[in-house]
N, C-alpha and C positions, 0 to 999 in steps of 0.2 A: 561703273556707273553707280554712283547714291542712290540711295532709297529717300522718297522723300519722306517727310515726319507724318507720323500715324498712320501710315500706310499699313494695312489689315494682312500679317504674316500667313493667317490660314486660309485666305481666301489668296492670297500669289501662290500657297502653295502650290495649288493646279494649272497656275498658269505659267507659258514662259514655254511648253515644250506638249507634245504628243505624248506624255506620258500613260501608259495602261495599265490597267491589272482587269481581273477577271472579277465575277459575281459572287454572289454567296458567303458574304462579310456580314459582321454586325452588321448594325445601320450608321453606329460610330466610326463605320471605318468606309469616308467617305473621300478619302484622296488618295492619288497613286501611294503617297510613302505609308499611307495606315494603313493599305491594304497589303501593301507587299511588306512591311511591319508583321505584321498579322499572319502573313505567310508562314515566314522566315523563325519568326519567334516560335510558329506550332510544329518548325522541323528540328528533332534532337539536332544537334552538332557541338557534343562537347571534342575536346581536342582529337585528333584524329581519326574523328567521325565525321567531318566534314562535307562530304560531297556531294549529298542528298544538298544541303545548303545554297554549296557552291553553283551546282546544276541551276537552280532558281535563279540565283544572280544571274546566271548567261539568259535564261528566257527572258528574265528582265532586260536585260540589254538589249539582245535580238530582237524583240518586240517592240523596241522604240529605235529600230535601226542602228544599232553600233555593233562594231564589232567584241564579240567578246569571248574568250575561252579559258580550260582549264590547263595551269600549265604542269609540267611535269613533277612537281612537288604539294600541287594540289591546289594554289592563289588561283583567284580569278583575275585574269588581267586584259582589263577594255581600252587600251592607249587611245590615246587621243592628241590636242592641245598640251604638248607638255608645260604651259607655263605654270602650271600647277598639279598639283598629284592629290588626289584625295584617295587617304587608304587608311582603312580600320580591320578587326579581325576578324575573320568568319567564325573561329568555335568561341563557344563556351567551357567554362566547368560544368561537371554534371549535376544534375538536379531533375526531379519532373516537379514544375510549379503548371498547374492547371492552367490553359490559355484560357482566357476571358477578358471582355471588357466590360467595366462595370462603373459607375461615376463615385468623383471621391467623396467622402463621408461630409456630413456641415460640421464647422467650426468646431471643436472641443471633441469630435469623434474620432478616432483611427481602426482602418479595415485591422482587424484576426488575422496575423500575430503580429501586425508592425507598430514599432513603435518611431517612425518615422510618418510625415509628415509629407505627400505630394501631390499635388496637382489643388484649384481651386475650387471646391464645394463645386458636385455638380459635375466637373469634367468627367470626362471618358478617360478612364485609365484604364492601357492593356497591361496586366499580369502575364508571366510567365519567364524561362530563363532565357537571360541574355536579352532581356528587354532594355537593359541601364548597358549591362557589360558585357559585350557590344554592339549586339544587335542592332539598338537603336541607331547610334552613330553612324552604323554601316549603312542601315537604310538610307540616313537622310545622307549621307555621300551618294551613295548610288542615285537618289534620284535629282540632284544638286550638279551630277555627273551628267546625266542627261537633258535636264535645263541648259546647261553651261558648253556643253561640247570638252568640257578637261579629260585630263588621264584620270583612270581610277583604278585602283587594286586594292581587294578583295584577299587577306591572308590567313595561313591556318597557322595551327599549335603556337601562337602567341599566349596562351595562359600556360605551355609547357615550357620552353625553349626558344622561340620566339624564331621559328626552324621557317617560316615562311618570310618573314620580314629576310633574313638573313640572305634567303635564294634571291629574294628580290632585288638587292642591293650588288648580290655578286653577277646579276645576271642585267643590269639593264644603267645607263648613264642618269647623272642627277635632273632632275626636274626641275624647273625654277622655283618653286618653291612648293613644302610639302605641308598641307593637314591631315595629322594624323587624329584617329578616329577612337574618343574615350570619352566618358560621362565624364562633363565639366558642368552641367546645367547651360542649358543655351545663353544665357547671360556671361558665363564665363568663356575666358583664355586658357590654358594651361600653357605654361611658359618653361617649368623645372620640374625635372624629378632627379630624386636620388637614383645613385647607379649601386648596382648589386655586386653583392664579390659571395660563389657560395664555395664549400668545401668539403671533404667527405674525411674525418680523423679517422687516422687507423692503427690501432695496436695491440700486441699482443704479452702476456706476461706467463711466466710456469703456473702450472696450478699447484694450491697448495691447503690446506685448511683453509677455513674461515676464520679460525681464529687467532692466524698470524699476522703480526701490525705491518708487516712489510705490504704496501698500497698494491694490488691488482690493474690490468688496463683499462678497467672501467673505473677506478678512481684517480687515475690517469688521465682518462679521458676527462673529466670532471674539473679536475684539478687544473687542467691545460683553457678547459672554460670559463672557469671564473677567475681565470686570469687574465684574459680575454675582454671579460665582461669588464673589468674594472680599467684596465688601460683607456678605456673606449667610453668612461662614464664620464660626463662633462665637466669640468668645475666649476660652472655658473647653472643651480638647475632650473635655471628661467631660460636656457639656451630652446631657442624651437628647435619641433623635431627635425624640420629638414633641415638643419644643422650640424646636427648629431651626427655621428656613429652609431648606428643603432644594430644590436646583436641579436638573434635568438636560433637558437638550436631547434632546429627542425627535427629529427630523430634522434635514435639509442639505439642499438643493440648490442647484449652482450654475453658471455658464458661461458661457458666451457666447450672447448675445441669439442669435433666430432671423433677425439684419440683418445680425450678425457686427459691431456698432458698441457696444455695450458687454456687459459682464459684471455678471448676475444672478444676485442670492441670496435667499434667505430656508431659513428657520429655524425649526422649531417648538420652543420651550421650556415647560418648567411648572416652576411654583415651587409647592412642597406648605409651607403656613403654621398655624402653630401658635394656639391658641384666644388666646395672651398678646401677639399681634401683630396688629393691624389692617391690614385684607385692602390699604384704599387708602393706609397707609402704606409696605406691599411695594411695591405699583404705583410710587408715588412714586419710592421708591429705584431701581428697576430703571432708570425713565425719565431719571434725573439722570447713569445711564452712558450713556448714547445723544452720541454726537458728530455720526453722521450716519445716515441713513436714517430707519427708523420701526418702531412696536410695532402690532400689530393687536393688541388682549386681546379674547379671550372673554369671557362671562358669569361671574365668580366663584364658587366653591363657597365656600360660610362656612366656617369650624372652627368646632365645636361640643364643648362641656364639658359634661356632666348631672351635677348633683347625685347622689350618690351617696345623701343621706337624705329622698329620694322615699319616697309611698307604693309606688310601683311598683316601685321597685328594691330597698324592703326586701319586698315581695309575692316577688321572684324568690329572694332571701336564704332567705328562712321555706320557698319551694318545693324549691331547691336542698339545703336542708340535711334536709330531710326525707327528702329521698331518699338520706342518708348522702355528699353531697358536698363536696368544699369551694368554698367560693365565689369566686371571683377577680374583681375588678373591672379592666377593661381600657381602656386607651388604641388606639387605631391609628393608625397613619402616614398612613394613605391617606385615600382619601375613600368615603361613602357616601352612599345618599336620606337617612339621617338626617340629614344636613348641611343637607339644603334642608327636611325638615319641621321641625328644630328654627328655623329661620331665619322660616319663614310660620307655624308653630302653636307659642302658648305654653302648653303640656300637656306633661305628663310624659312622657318616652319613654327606651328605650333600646333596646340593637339586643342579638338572641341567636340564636343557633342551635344546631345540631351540626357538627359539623367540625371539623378540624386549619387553619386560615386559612394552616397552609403549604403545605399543596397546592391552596391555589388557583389558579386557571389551568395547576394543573400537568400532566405526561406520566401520570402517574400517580395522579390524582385519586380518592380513594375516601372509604366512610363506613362505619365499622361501624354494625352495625344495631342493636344494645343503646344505642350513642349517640342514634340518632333515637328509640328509643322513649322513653329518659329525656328527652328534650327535648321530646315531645309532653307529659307528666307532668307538666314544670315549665310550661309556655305553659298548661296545661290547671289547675291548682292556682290560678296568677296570674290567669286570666281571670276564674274562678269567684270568688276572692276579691275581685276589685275590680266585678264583680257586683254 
């Protein structure tokens, strides 16, 4: 069902469902998803600290009648309505950013230490981590979930390994279709991300002086990189980044064995790869620089492209603009769970949320609250319509 034109996002927030939370909030945190925002945001759960989290979700559920539990890998999973799945990540990266809410600065000012830019003079923005990434998104799933009667799942170690998305997929059939949960700005779609290839170099060489030109495994290691780097650099450098190949070496280590008879290294790398390149043709190339030692690879993340003229995506079009928004369809660099349920489920899906995606992982982490209410409004429009 359409929303019609200028219908007031923060004031349907509350409506549509028996939604509850408890007392003892700012005075800013005056709807179910700001309160249980508010919750959620003041419990740690960086990655596999989870449960304290997770536990909340299920009173959340319980409390407005659905069923909900924790499964044996840690997800919160409340089924329902499968014609849709709404599912974002429970942890964080770690960080303590102070919970509060506090209204954004006027025009020309920015809150200590951001140099980023959110919410409108005056609004209520909550601080604190995983307020962007993903707290926020989760909430407004969870309570878009319970407006709507859909499925929703609740995942952990998504900023590790992405070890919940993956149970989820081995443990249950495809959905009609899936919203996955990540700061796009409620005005946005995310449609694309790049997919990950990482690897661990390892090698070893005798020891010997320092002052012999024969190369050691750490300039091995080096040499085997910027070989790497350069296969992978573009030849138009107006190429965008999700385009690209893009490279960077996540660690080093290296020295002298614990025998003191040769010099050890290794290496972690990732290469972030674009939806127009295949995953085991990167593989390929990287391994054709190798002269000596060896690649450990990980499990790859796909890239993933969505149609942009989906039912689903024109559902969030028709949501979005009803609410007097403009709509922006998005690419990201990085990687997401959409990566892996677009890869195992072939059903329409895109990823959304509230948030600025620049302060993800940041010092400074925050959400205005009028953004999460609009984005409870559009998941909540979308849901009902594909209903």
């Amino acid at each position: 069902m359409a929303a019609g034109k200028n219908r007031d996002p923060e004031a349907d927030a509350e409506s549509g469902g028996d939604v509850v939370a408890g007392g003892g909030y700012p005075a800013a945190c005056d709807t179910a998803a700001r309160k249980l925002l508010y919750d959620m945001v003041s419990i740690p759960s960086p990655s596999g600290e989870e449960e304290q989290a997770a536990e909340r979700l299920v009173d959340f559920f319980e409390a407005n009648g659905r069923e909900a539990w924790i499964d044996e890998i840690g997800n919160v999973r409340a089924p329902a309505d499968d014609a849709v799945l709404l599912t974002s990540h429970v942890d964080t990266v770690p960080g303590d950013i102070p919970v509060e809410v506090r209204p954004a600065p006027p025009e020309g000012e920015l809150p200590e230490p951001s140099d980023v830019r959110v919410g409108d003079p005056g609004d209520p923005v909550l601080w604190g981590r995983g307020a962007v990434d993903a707290t926020g998104p989760l909430v407004a799933m969870a309570v878009a979930a319970v407006k709507t009667g859909v499925s929703f799942a609740g995942v952990v170690r998504e900023e590790v390994d992405s070890g919940g998305a993956r149970h989820l997929i081995g443990d249950r059939d495809a959905p009609g279709a899936v919203i996955n949960g990540e700061p796009s700005g409620w005005q946005g779609i995310t449609l694309g991300y790049r997919g990950l290839l990482e690897g661990t170099y390892v090698n070893a060489s005798e020891s010997g002086h320092s002052s012999r030109p024969e190369p050691n495994a750490i300039q091995h290691a080096i040499d085997w990189w910027h070989g790497v780097e350069e296969t992978f650099t573009p030849d138009d450098a107006g190429t965008a980044v999700f385009d690209q190949v893009t490279t960077k070496p996540i660690s080093i280590d290296g020295g002298l064995s614990d025998d003191g008879l040769a010099v050890e290294t290794t290496m972690d790398v990732q290469l972030r790869i674009p939806p127009s390149r295949p995953v085991d043709e990167i593989h390929e190339l990287a391994e054709a620089e190798l002269s000596t030692g060896s690649v450990q690879w990980g499990e790859p993340m796909p890239p993933v492209m969505e149609s942009p003229r989906t039912d689903l995506a024109r559902a969030f079009r028709v949501a979005i603009r009803s609410a007097d928004g403009d709509v922006r369809l998005l690419r990201k660099t990085g990687t997401s769970d959409m990566n892996l349920f677009a890869a195992a489920w072939g059903c329409p899906m895109v990823t959304y949320g509230p948030g600025n995606s620049d302060l993800d992982h940041a010092p400074d982490e925050r959400l205005p609250l009028p953004e999460l209410d609009r984005a409870v409004y559009a998941l909540t429009e979308v849901c009902r319509e594909r209903r």
